[in-house]
N, C-alpha and C positions, 0 to 999 in steps of 0.2 A: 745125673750125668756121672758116665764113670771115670776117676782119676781126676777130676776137673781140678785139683788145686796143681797138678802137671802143668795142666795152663794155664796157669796165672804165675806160674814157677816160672815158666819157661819162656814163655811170647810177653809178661806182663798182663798185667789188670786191664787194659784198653782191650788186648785183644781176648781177656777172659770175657769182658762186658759184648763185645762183638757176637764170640760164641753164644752167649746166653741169650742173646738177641735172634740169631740166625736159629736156634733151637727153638726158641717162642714160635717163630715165623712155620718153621717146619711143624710144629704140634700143630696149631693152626691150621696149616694146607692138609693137615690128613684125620682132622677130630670131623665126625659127623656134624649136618648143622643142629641137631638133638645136643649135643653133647655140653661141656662146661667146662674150659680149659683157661688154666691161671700158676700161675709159680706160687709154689708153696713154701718158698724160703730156698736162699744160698742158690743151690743148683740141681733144688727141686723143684718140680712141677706136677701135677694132679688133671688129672680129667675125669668129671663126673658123666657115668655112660647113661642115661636113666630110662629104664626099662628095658634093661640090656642082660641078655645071660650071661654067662663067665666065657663060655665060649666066644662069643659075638666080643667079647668086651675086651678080649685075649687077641682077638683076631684086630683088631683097632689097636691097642700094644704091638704086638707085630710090627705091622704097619708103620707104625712113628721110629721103630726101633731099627727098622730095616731102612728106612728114607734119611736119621741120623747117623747111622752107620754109613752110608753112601754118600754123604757128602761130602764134596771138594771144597777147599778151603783154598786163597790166593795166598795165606798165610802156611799150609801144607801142614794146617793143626789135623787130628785124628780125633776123632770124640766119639764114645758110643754110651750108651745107656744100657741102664738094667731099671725094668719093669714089675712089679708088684701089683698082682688085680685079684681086687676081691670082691663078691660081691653082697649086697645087701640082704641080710637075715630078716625073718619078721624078729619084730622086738628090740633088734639093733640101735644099739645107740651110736651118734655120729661118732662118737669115741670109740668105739668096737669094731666098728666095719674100715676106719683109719689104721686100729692097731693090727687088725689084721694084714692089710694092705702093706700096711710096712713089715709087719715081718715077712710077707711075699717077696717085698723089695732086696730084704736080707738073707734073703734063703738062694734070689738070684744072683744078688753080689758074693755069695760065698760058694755059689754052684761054678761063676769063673768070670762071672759080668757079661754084659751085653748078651742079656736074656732077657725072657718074660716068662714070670714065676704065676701062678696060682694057687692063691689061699683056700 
């Protein structure tokens, strides 16, 4: 999530725990039922696409990224994401196909946020 420690600055920890709540729920409503979606620490989260091109996998990013960005809040918090997708190489190790992803994730955070990057 982008900025998120804004909101925990700003509204408090109750309503930073709220957003990461209402965000689970949103990944959730918009992950295939193929899919593997879980937080990966702080105010990251992962979804594994499996047997998915980059495209197909990019268009599922999208998706979460545009239904996050559109959320109303009762609290009138703003939250958007930036995405990193990569996809699985032969020979890949679960460490490889991660670190790629993440530098995906930082090539969208440094492109302006609330994007989806491909490795």
């Amino acid at each position: 999530l982008d900025h998120f420690k804004r909101i925990n600055d700003s509204y408090g920890h109750p309503v930073g725990d709220a957003v990461l709540c209402r965000v689970a729920q949103i990944i959730r409503d918009n992950v295939r039922k193929t899919d593997i979606a879980g937080r990966w620490g702080g105010e990251e989260f992962l979804v594994v696409c499996m047997d998915t091109s980059a495209e197909a996998a990019r268009h599922v990013a999208e998706k979460m990224r545009t239904a996050i960005e559109n959320q109303v809040s009762p609290q009138a918090w703003t939250c958007t994401a930036s995405f990193g997708v990569a996809s699985y190489r032969p020979g890949d190790s679960v460490q490889a196909l991660i670190a790629r992803s993440d530098a995906a994730l930082y090539a969208a955070k440094a492109g302006g946020r609330n994007q989806v990057s491909t490795a």
